[in-house]
N, C-alpha and C positions, 0 to 999 in steps of 0.2 A: 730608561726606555722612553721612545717618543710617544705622546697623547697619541698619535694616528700608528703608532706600533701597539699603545696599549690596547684603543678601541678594537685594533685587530685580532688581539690576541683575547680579548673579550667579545668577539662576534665566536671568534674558533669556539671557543667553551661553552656558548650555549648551543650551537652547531650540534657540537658532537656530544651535545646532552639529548638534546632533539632525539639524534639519529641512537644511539641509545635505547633511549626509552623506546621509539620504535622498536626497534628491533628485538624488547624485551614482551613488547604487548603484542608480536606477532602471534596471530593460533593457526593453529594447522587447520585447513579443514577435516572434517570429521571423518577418518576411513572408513566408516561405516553406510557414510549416503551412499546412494544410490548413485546421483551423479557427481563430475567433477566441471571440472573448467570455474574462468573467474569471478561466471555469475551465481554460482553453483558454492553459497557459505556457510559455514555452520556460526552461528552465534557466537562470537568470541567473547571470553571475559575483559572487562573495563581494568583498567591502566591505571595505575595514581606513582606520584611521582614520589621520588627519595624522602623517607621520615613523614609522609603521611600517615593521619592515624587507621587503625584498622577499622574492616568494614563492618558497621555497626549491625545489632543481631538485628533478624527479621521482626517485626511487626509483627507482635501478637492476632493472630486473626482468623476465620474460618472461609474457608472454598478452595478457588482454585484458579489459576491464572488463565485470564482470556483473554483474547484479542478483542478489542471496545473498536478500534480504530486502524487502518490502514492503507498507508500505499505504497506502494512500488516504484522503487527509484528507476526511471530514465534513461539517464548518460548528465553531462556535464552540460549544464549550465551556458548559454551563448554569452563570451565576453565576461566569463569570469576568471579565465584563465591564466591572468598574471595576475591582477589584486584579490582577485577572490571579492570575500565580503569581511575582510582583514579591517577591524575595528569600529564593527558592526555589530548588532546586536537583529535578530532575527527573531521579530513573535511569530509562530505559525500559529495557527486560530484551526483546533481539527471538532469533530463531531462524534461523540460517544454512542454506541450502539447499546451498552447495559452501563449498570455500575459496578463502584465495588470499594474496599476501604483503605488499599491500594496501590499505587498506580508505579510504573518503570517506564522508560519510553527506551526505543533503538534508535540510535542515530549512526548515520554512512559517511563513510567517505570511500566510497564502491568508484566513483568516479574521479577521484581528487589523483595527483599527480604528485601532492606532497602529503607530507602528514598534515591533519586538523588537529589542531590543538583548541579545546575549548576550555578557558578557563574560570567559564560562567554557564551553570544550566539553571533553569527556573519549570515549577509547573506550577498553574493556578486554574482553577475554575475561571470562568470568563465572568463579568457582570451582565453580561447580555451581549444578543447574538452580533454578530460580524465587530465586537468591540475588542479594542486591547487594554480595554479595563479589566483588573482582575476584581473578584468579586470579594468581598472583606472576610482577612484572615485565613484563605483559603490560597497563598502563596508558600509554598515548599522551594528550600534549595535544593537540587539533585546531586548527589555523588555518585562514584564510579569507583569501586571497589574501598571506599572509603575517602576518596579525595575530591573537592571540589575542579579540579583539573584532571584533564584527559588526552590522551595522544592515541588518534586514530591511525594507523598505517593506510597509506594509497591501497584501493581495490580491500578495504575492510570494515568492519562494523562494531559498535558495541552497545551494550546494554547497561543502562544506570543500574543504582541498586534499587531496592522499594521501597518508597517513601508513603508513609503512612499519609491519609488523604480522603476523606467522602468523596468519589469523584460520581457525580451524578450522572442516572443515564440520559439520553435524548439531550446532550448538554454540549455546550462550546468550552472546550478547554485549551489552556495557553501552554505553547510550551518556548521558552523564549533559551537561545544557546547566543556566545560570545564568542569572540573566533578573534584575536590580537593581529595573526596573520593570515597570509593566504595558504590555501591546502590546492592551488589548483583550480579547475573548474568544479565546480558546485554541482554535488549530488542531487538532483532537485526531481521535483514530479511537476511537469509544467500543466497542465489539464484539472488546476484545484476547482476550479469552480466555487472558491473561497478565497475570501481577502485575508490573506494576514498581513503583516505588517513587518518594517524594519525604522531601527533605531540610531542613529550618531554615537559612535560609544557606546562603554557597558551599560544599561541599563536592565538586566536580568532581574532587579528584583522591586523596580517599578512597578507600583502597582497604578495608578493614573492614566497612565498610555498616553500621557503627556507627550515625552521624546520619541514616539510612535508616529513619524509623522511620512515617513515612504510607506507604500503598500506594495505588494505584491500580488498575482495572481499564479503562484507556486511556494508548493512545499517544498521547504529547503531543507535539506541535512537530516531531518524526520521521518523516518519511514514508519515507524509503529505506536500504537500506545496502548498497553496490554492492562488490565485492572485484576485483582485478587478479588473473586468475586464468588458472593453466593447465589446470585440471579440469573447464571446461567451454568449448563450443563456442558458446552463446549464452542466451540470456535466456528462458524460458516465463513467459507471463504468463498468469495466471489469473483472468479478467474473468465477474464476476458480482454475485451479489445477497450473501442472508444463507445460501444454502444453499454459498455460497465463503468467505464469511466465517467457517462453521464455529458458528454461536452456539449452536447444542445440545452441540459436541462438547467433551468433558473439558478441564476448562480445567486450564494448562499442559502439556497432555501433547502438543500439538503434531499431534492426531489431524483436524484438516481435511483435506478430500479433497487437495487442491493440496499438503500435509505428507508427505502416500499416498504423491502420485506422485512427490515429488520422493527419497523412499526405496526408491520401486520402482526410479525412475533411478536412483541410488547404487550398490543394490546389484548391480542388472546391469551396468552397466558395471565394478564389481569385479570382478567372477565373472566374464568377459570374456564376457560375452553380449553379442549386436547390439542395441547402444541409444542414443538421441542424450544426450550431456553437455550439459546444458542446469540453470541454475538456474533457480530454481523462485520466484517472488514473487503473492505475492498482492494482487489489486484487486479483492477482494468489498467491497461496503458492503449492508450491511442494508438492506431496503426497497427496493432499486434498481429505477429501471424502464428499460426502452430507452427511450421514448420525454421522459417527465414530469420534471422537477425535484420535489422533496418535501424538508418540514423534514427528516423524519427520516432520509428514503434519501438525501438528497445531492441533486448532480445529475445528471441521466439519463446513459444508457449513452453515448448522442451526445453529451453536452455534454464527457463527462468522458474519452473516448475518447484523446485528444491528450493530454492530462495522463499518465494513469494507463496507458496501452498504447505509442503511440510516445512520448514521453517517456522511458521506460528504455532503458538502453544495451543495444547489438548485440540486441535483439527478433527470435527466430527463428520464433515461433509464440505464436498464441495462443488459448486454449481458451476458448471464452464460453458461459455457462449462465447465460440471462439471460431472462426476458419473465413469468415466473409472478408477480410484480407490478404488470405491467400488467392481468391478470388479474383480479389478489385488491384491487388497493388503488384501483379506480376505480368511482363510484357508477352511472354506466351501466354497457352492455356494453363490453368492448374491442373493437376492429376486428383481426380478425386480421391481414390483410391491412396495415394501418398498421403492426402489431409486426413482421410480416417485412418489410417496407419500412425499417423502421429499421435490422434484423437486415442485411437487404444492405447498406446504408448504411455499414458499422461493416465490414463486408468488404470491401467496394471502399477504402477509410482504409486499410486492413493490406495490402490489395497494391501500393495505390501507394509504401507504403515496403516491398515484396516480404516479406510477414508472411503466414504461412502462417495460414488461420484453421479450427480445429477447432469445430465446436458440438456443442450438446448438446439431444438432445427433452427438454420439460420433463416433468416426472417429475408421477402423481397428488396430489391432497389432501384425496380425500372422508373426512369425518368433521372436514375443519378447519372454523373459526365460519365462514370464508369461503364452504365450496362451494355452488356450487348447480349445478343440471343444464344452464345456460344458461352456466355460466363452465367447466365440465366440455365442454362440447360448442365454444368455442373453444380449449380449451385441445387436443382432438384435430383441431380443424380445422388448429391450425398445428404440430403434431408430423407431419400429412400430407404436410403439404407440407416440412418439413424432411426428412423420408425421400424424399422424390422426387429430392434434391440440386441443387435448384437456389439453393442458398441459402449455402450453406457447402461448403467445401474437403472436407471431412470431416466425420463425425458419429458421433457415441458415445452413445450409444441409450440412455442413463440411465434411462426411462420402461419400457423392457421389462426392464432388468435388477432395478429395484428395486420393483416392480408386485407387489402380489398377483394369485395369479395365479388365484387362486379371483372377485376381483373387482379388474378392472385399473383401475379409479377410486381404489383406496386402495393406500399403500404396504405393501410387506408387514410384516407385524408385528414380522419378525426386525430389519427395517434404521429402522422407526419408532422416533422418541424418544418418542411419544406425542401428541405437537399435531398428528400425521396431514397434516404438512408438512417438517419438519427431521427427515432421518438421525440416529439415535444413530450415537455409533462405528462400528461395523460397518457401517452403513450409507456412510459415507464412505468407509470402506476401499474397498467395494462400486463407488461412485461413483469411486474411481481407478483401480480394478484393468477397469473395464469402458474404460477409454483405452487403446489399443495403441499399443506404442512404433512401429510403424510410420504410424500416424497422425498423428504428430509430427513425420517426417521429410520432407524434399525442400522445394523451392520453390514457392509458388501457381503456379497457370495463369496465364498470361496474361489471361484470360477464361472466366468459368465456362459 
């Protein structure tokens, strides 16, 4: 046989090991959700390739797995879509909401076109904030059903095993994956408001941050970082647009509203004040609408509900501040009536798996390009009716707290970044501290 006969019939064989092992680590989604379609996944189990050893036993430990950390994947990636990040190494730098002894992460390839193959994952405590230094000793490899390599199928997900770990709360944690080829366009969450970093080659178990020298301002291939923890009682999830996502607010400094609350929780329950132990994760995407799929915002609040809300583990509550894009980003009028229709929709999902659901009135935008007096007047048709309560569990009235109050069409100046739409700082602060911790406790009705 000829070298260029050989090398072919050696690209065939790992080809068709590839597609293989896909097709072995396909999972069904779960008959049992509630919803279907392809944003709509049940948590697959992790892949490890031929003669791996098995997956080693759980980590002796006490609690229960929470969500510390989260985002919501996107769509793919601009320009990643013939090389990918194919012999790159990828630190994301995310921020822990509790701890615990611990840790698994989720990583996607929801938006990839081919399989990901990672055959490097790392997690480490950070040595300080916005660094890719890991902190001493505090570097684990990750495996995936027992094997340090992993093959994600296009439009799927999977979850490491648990690697034992002190992962601190209020903390920057690394989580660095290796990628040999391309999967496609990159799953990514563009709106971090966090630097993490990317690498030349495998560098997963660098702890230096030396070969750390591209940055980023997106989470790549990372959507979750869950902890086994005895410091909190359940999971908050923080279900919104760009005003959860935080895009105006100081980037690295951890100052989105859902950051707020999850510091207001900390520190009351230090101070032994009556407050639920609950981590704090975020499912803002930019753009989001209840009802619409959009390139930019993702998919709608419906589609993405099962993913991004049941989807994480033990979910005790979840706060949604959602529909001011339906508003701004649609060339007729919106139907009110259709957004609280949706808004129920997304309630009734949270109680059949007994998910407490908090909302929120949508807050003014006159002086943004957007207003007009005709998207102002549905915008208070349906803040009416969410104050009547027939709609949501509870409600936290974000439109009269951050309203100017000399004209309640615009935000007030103090909590305005200036586009007379996104909170500055303060303004988020604003936006968490007007949630009461008793708003977040007990179980839904039966029926509203």
């Amino acid at each position: 046989m000829t070298a260029k006969r050989h090398g072919y019939a050696l690209l065939s064989a790992i080809t068709a090991m590839i597609v293989a092992l896909s097709a072995a680590i396909f999972v069904a989604v779960d008959a049992s959700a509630g919803d279907s379609g392809p944003h709509a996944l049940a948590a697959p189990r992790a892949a490890h390739l031929p003669g791996a050893p098995a997956a080693p036993a759980a980590p002796s430990s006490t609690g229960v797995w929470i969500g510390t950390w989260a985002a919501a994947p996107v769509g793919g990636e601009p320009r990643t879509g013939t090389d990918g990040l194919a012999g790159r190494t990828v630190r994301n730098v995310v921020h822990t909401s509790v701890g615990g002894t611990s840790a698994r992460v989720t990583l996607s390839n929801l938006y990839g076109t081919r399989p990901l193959i990672v055959t490097a994952a790392t997690l480490a405590v950070a040595a300080g904030d916005d660094s890719p230094v890991a902190a001493p000793d505090t570097l684990r490899r990750l495996t995936f059903g027992g094997a340090t390599t992993v093959v994600v199928p296009p439009g799927e997900q999977t979850v490491s095993d648990a690697v034992p770990l002190a992962v601190p709360r209020d903390a920057d944690v690394l989580v660095s994956t290796y990628t040999p080829t391309s999967s496609g366009p990159v799953t990514f969450h563009p709106r971090a408001r966090q630097t993490s970093y990317v690498a030349d080659g495998e560098h997963t178990e660098d702890v230096t941050g030396t070969p750390y020298t591209g940055q980023s301002a997106y989470w790549r291939y990372l959507t979750a970082l869950d902890v086994l923890s005895d410091e909190a009682d359940g999971t908050l999830v923080a279900f919104g647009d760009s005003l959860t996502d935080g895009v105006t607010s100081t980037p690295g400094a951890n100052r989105r509203w859902p950051d707020v609350l999850s510091d207001r929780l900390r520190t009351a329950v230090a101070s032994g004040r009556d407050a639920p132990r609950y981590g704090v994760v975020n499912a803002g995407i930019s753009g989001n609408q209840v009802l619409k799929d959009s390139r930019s915002g993702g998919p709608s609040g419906l589609e993405r509900f099962e993913r991004d809300v049941l989807g994480r583990p033990d979910v005790k509550v979840v706060v949604i501040d959602l529909g001011i894009n339906d508003i701004l980003r649609n060339r007729t009028l919106a139907d009110p009536d259709a957004v609280l229709a949706g808004l129920r929709t997304l309630v009734d999902r949270a109680h059949a798996h007994g998910i407490k659901v908090v909302g929120t009135t949508l807050m003014p935008f006159r002086g943004h390009r957007g207003y007009t007096a005709a998207r102002e007047s549905v915008r208070r048709q349906i803040n009416e009716e969410l104050r009547s309560g027939t709609v949501f569990d509870d409600l936290a009235d974000l439109d009269k707290a951050l309203r100017d109050p000399y004209d309640p069409r615009r935000l007030h100046p103090d909590h305005d970044s200036g586009d007379h739409l996104h909170p500055n700082d303060r303004g988020y602060r604003k936006m968490a501290e007007t949630i009461r911790f008793g708003q977040l406790e007990g179980a839904p009705p039966a029926s509203l």
